[in-house]
C-alpha positions as CSV (number, residue, x, y, z in Angstrom):
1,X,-16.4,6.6,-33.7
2,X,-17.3,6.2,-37.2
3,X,-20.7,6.9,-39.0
4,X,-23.9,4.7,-38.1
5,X,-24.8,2.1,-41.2
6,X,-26.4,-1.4,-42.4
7,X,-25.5,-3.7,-44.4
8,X,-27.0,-7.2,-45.9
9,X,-25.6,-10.7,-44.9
10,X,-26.1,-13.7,-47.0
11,X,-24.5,-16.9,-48.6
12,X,-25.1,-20.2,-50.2
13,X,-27.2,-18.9,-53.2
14,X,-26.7,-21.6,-55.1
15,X,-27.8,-20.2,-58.2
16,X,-28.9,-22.1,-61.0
17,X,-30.0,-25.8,-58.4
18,X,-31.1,-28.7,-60.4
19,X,-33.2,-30.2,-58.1
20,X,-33.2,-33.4,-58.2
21,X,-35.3,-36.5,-57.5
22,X,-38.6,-35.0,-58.4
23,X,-39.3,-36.3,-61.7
24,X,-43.4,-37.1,-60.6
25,X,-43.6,-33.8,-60.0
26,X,-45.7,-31.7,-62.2
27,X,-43.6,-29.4,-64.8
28,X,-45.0,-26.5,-64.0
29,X,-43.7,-27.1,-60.1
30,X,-40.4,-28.1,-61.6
31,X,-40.4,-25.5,-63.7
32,X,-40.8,-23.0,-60.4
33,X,-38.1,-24.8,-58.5
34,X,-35.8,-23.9,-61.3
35,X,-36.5,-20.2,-61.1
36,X,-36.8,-20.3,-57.3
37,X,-32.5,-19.8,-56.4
38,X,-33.0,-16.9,-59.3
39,X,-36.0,-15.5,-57.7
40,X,-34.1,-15.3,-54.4
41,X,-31.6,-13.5,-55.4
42,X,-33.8,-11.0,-57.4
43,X,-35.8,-10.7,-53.6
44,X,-32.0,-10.1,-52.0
45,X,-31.3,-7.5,-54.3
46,X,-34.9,-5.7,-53.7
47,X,-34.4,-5.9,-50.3
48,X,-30.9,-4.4,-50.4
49,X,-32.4,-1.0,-52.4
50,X,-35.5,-0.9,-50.2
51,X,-33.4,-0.9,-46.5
52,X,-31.0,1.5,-48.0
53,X,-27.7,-0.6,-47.4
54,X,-24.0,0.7,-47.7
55,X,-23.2,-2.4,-49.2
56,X,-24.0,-6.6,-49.0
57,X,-21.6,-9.3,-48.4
58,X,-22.1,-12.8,-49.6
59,X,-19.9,-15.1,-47.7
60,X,-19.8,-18.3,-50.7
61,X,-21.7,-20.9,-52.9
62,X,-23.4,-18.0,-55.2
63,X,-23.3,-20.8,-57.8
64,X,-24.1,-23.9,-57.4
65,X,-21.6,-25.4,-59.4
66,X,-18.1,-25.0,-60.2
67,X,-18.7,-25.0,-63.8
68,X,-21.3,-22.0,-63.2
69,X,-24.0,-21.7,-66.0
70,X,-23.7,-19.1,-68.1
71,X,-27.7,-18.2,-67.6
72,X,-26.7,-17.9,-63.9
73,X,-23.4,-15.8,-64.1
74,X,-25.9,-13.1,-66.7
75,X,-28.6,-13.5,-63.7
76,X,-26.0,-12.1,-61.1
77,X,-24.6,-9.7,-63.1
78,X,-28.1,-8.2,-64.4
79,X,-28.4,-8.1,-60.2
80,X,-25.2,-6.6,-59.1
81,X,-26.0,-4.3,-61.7
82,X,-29.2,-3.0,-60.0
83,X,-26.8,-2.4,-56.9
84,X,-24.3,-0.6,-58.6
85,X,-26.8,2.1,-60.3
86,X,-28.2,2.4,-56.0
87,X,-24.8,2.9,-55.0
88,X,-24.3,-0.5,-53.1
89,X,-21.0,-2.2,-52.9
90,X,-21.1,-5.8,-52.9
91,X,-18.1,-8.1,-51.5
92,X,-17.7,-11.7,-52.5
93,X,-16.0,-14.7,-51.9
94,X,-16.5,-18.3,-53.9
95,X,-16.8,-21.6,-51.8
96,X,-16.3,-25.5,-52.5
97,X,-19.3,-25.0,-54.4
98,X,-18.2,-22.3,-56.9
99,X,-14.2,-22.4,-56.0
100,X,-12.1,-20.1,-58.8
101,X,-11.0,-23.0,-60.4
102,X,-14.2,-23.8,-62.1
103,X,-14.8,-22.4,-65.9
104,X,-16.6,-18.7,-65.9
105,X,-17.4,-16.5,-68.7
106,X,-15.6,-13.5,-69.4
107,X,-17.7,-10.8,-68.2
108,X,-17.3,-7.2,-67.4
109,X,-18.6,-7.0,-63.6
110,X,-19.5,-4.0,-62.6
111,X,-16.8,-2.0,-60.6
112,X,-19.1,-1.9,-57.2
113,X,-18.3,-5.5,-57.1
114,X,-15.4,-6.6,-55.5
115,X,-14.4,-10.3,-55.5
116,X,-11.5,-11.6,-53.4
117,X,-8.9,-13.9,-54.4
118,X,-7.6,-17.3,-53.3
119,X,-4.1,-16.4,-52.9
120,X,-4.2,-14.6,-49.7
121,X,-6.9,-12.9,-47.4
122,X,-7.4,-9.4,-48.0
123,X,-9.2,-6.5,-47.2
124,X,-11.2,-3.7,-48.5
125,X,-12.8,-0.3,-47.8
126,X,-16.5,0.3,-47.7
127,X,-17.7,3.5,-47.9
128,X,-21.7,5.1,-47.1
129,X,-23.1,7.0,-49.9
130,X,-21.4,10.1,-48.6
131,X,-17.8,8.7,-49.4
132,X,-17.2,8.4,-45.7
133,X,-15.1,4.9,-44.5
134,X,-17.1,3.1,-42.5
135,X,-16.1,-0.7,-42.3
136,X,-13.2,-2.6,-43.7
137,X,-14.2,-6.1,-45.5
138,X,-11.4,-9.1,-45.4
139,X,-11.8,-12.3,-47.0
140,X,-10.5,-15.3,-48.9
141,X,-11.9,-17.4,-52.0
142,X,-11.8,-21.1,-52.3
143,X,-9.2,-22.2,-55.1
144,X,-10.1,-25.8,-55.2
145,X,-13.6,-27.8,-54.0
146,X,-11.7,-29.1,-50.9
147,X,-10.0,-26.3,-48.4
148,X,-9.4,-28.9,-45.3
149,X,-6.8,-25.7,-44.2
150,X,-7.6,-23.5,-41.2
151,X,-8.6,-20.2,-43.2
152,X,-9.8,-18.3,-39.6
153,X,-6.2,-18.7,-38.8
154,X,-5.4,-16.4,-41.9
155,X,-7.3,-13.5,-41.2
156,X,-5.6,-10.6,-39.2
157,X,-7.9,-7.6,-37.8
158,X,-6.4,-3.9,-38.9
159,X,-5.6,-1.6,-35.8
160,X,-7.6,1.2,-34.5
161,X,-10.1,0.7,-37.9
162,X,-13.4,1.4,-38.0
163,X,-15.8,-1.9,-37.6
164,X,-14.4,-4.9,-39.7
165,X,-16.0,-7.7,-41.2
166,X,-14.2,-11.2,-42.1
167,X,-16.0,-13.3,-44.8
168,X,-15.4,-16.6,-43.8
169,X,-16.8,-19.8,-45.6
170,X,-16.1,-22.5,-43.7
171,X,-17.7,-25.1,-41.0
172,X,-17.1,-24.1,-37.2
173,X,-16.9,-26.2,-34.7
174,X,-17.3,-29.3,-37.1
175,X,-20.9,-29.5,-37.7
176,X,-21.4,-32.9,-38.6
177,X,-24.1,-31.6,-41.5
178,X,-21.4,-30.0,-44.1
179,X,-18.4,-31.0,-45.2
180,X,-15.3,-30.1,-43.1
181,X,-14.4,-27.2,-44.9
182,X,-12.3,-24.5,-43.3
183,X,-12.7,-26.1,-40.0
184,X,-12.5,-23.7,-37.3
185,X,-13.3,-23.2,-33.5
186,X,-16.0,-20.4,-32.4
187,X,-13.2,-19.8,-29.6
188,X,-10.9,-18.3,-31.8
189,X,-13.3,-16.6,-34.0
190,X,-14.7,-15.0,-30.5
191,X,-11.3,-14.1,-29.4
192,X,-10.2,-12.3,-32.6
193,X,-10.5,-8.6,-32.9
194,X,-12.7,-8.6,-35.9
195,X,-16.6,-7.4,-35.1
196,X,-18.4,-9.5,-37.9
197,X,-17.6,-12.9,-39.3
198,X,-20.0,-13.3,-41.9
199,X,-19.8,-16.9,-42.2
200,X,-21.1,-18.9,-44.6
201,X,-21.1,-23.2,-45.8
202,X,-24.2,-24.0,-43.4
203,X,-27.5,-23.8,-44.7
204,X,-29.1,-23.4,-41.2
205,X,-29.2,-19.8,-40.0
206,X,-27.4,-19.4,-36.7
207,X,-26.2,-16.5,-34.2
208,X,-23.2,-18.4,-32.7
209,X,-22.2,-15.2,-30.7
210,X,-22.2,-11.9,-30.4
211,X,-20.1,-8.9,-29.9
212,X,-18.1,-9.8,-31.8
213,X,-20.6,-11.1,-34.2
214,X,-20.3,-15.3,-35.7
215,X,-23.1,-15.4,-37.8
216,X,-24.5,-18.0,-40.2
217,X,-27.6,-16.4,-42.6
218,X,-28.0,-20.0,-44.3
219,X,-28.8,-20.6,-47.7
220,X,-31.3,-18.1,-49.4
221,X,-33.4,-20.7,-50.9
222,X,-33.6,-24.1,-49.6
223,X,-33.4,-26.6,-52.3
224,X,-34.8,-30.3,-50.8
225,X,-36.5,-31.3,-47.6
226,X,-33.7,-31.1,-45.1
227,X,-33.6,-27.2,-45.9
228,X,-36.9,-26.4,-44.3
229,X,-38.3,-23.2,-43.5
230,X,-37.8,-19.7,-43.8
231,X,-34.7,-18.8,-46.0
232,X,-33.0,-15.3,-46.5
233,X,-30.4,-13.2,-45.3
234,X,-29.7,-10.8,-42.5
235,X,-30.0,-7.1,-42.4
236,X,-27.0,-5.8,-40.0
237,X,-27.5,-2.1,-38.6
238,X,-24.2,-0.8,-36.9
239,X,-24.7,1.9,-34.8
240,X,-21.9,4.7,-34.6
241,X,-20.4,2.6,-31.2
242,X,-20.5,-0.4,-33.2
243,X,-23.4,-1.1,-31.6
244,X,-24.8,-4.7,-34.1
245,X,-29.0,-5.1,-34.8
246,X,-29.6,-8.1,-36.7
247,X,-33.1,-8.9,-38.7
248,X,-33.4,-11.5,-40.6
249,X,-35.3,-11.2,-43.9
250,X,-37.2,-13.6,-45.9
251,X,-36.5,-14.3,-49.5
252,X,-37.3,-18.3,-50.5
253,X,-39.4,-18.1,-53.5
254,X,-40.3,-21.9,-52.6
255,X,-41.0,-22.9,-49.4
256,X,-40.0,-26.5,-47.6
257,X,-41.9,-27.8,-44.7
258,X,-43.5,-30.5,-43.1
259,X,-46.7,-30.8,-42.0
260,X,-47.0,-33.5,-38.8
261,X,-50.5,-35.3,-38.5
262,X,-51.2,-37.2,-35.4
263,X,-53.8,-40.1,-35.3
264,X,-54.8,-40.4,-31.8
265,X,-57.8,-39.5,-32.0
266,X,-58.9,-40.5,-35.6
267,X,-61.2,-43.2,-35.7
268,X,-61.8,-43.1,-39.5
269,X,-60.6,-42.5,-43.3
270,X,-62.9,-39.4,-43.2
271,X,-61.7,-37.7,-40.2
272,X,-57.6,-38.6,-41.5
273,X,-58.3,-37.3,-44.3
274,X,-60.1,-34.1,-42.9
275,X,-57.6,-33.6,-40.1
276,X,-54.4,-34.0,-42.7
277,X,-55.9,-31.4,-45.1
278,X,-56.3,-28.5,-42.4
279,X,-52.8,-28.8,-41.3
280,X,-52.1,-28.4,-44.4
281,X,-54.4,-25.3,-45.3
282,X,-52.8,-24.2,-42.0
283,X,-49.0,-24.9,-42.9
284,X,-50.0,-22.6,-46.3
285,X,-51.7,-19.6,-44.1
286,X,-48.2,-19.6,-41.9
287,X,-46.2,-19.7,-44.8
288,X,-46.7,-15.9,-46.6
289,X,-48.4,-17.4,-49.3
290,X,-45.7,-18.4,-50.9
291,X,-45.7,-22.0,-53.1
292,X,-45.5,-24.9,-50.9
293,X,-43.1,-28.1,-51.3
294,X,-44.6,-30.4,-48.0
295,X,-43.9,-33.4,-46.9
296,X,-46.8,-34.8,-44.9
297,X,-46.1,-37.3,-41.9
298,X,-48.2,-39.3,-39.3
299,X,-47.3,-39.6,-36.0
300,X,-49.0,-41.0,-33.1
301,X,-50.8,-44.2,-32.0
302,X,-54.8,-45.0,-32.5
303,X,-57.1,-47.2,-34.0
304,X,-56.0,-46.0,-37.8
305,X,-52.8,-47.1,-37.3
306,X,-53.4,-50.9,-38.9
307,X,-54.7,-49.2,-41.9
308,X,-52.0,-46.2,-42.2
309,X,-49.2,-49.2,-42.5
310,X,-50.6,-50.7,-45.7
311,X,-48.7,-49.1,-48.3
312,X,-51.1,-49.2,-50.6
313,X,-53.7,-46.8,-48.5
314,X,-50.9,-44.7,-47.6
315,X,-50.3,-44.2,-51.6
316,X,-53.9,-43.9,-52.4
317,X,-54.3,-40.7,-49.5
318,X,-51.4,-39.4,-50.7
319,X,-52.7,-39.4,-54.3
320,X,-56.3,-38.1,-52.4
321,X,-54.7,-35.4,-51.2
322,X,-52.5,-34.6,-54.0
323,X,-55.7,-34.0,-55.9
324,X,-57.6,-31.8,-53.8
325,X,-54.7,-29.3,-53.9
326,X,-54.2,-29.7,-57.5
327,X,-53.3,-27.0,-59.5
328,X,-55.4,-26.1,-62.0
329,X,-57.9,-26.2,-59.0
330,X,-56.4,-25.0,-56.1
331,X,-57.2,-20.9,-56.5
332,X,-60.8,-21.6,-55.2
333,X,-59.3,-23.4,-52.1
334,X,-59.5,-21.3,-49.3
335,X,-55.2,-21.3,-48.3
336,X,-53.7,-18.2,-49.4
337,X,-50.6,-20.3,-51.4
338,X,-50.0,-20.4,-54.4
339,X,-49.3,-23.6,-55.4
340,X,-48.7,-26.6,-53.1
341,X,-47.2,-30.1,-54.3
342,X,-47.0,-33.0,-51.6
343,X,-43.6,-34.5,-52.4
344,X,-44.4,-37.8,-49.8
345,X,-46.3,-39.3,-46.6
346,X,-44.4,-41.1,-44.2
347,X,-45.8,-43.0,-41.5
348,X,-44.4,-42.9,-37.5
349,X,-47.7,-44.3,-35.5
350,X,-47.6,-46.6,-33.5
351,X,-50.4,-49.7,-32.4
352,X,-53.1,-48.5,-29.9
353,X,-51.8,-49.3,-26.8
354,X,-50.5,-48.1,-23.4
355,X,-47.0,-47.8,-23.4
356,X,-46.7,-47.1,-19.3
357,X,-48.6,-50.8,-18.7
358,X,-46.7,-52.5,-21.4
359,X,-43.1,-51.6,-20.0
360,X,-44.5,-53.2,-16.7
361,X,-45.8,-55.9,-18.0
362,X,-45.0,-59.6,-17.7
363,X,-45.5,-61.2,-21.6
364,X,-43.6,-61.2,-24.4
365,X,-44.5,-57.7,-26.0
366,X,-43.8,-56.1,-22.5
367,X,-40.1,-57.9,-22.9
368,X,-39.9,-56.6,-26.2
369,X,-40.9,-53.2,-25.4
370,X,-38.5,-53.5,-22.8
371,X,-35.4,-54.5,-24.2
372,X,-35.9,-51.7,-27.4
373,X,-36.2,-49.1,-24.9
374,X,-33.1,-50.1,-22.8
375,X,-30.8,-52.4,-24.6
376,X,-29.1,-49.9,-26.7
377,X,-28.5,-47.9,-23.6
378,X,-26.6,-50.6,-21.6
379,X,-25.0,-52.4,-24.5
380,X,-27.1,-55.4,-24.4
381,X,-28.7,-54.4,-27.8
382,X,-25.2,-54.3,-30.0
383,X,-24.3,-57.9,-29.4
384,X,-28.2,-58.8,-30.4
385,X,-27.8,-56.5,-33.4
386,X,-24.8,-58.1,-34.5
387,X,-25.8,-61.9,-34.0
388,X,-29.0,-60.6,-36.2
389,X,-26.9,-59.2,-39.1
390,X,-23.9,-62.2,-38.7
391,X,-24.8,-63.9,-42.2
392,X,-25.1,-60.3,-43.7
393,X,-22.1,-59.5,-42.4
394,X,-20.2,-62.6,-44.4
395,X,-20.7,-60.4,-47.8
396,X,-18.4,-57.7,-48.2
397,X,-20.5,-55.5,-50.0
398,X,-23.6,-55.9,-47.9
399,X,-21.0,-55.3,-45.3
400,X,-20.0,-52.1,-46.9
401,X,-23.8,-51.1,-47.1
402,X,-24.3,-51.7,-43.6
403,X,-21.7,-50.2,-41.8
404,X,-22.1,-47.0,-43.6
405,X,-25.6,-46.3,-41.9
406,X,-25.5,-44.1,-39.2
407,X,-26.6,-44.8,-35.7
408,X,-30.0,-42.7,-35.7
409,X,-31.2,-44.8,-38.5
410,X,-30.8,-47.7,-37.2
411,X,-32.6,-46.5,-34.2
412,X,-35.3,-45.4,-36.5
413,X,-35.4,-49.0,-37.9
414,X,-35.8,-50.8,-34.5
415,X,-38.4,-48.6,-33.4
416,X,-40.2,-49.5,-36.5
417,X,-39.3,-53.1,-36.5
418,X,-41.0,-52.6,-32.7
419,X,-43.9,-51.3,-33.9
420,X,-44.8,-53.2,-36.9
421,X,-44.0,-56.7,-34.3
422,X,-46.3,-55.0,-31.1
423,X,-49.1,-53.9,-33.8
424,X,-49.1,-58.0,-34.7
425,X,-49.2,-59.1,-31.2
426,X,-51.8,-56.5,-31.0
427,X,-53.8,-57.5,-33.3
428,X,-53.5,-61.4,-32.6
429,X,-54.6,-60.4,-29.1
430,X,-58.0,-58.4,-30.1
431,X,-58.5,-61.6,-32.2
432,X,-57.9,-64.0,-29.7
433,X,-60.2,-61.7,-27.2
434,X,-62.9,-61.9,-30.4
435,X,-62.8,-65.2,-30.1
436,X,-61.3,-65.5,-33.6
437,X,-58.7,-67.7,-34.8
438,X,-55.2,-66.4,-34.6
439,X,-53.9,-64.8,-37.4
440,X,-50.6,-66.1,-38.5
441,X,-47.1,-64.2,-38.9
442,X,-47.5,-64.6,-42.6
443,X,-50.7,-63.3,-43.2
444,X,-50.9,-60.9,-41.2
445,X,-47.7,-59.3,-43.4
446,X,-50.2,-60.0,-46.8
């Protein structure tokens, strides 16, 4: 038995992000997106002193580029400073992101920090703040962006060691999100003799197993809207039988979400306007009262869907709502955030009707609703999809374009193509009932 201790877990800092794409954004929120991957690792380091760790590993990505900034390589080392004068190891290893082939300053790191090399995995002592040996820290740097190599394979546990920890950046069990980086199989990660693989290259936080321990953190600040939610890193306490707690810990300085409004039951502009800015106000309240990057979406079917698919209402809400958490205004509002920008508003709703009596019914929108739901389940759906894009086909670069769009969006696109063609029929039908002309294809699209 060795002596009980904790340690910090994170990755994928990503220091210095340029976040793109949000050039409408105010500069002040631009501004605070720039300083958010800083603040996080401020919060990371704050979080290491105040739990008292032996020491914190960071399993890849600290910068986000290869060619790290030189503002971001001072920011870490003013931070891994702050460790060293608590006593706190850190371990490191670079990722595709920030591989060791990328230009770096010549700095004088402080000797708390150790960083391992590309050549070969190695290992490390860590010692508690007695100077007792407590765990043994392997681990492997990226040289180049692209490590397709097996780098799990690599790492051999010590014998009759106290608890060890392998630093591994790299994507397990192929997750179809990240780049095939290190590929590896939770099997043999399970099966090794090492108690920790502090893993990192996938921004969502995951406990793949345990005892040993495969363990994802996830990025420390999420950077764009499919990095939502809470971001940080995990505390790790090891009791003297190796006995593994882990607690995650929240340290996004910007927050990502989105905030889902359905319509079923809103009959006007007032009450969808009402209804979207208290999920919002409700969104902030959940969120620690940290600034807010939402993106707002209706779901559901109900009388407003006609007027939610004109883009032009669906941009003047959007600018509605942008105002009423503006700024310069928003400390009288009654969330506790600090700041909230609204980055979009999608629309997923749906014409008012029954979908149970459509399916079952004999007319052409009960056909139609038919053969959306089922024809891409029994096969009958590909042969109409490719007789549909046949002259698109013919060019090779539309070709290109439209082979390279994966299956869920093109789901996504015939459920809206079903919608937007059952809401006409819809309408044409109320019309027809009214005793009121029929509204043609054409004009009901202007």
């Amino acid at each position: 038995m060795s002596a009980a201790f904790r340690f910090i877990h994170a990755a994928d800092l990503h220091v210095d992000s340029p976040f793109r794409g949000l050039a409408v954004a105010p500069e002040r929120i631009r501004e605070a997106l720039a300083e958010s991957t800083f603040a996080a690792v401020r919060h990371l380091v704050d979080s290491a002193i105040e739990h008292e760790v032996e020491f914190v590993v960071i399993s890849g990505d600290l910068y986000d580029a290869a060619d790290r900034s030189l503002r971001a390589q001072l920011a870490l080392k003013r931070e891994w400073e702050r460790l060293c004068a608590k006593s706190v190891q850190l371990f490191v290893i670079h990722g595709n992101h920030d591989h060791l082939s990328g230009a770096r300053a010549s700095l004088d790191w402080p000797e708390s920090v150790t960083v391992f090399g590309a050549d070969k995995v190695d290992h490390k002592p860590a010692f508690n703040k007695n100077g007792e040996l407590i765990a043994y820290i392997h681990g492997i740097s990226y040289g180049t962006r692209a490590v397709t190599d097996n780098l799990a394979a690599r790492y051999k546990a010590l014998p009759d060691m106290p608890y060890q920890i392998a630093l591994l950046h790299g994507n397990v069990d192929g997750d179809a999100s990240h780049d095939p980086y290190a590929p590896c199989s939770l099997y043999e990660l399970a099966a090794s003799e090492f108690d920790y693989w502090a893993l990192g290259h996938v921004h969502q936080r995951a406990v793949l197993h345990t005892y040993p321990h495969v363990v994802y953190p996830g990025n420390t600040q999420g950077r764009h809207t499919r990095e939502q939610g809470a971001k940080g890193c995990y505390l790790v306490d090891v009791s003297a039988a190796k006995e593994t707690e882990l607690t995650f810990i929240e340290l996004d300085a910007v927050r990502w979400e989105t905030v889902i409004t359905d319509i079923a039951d809103l009959t006007t502009e007032q009450s969808l306007l009402e209804a979207m800015e208290n999920a919002i106000v409700t969104m902030a309240a959940d969120c620690g009262g940290r600034p807010l990057m939402l993106k707002l979406v209706l779901t559901g079917r109900g009388p407003m869907h006609r007027k939610v698919s004109e883009s032009s209402f669906i941009q003047e809400l959007l600018e509605e709502l942008r105002s009423r958490f503006d700024l310069d205004e928003y400390g009288a509002h009654e969330s506790a955030a600090e700041w909230i920008w609204l980055i979009g508003l999608e629309t997923r709703t749906g014409a008012e009707l029954d979908p149970e009596l459509l399916s079952a019914e004999d007319s052409f929108a009960g056909e139609l609703y038919r053969q959306c739901a089922s024809g891409w389940k029994d096969g009958s759906g590909l042969a109409l999809e490719e007789e549909a894009l046949a002259p698109l086909l013919a060019n090779p670069r539309l070709r290109k374009l439209i082979r390279s769009v994966s299956e869920r969006q093109k789901q996504e696109w015939i459920l809206q193509a079903r919608e937007l063609t059952l809401g006409l029929l819809t309408d044409e039908a109320e019309s027809a009932a009214a005793g009121m002309p029929e509204t043609s294809g054409e004009e009901a699209r202007q």
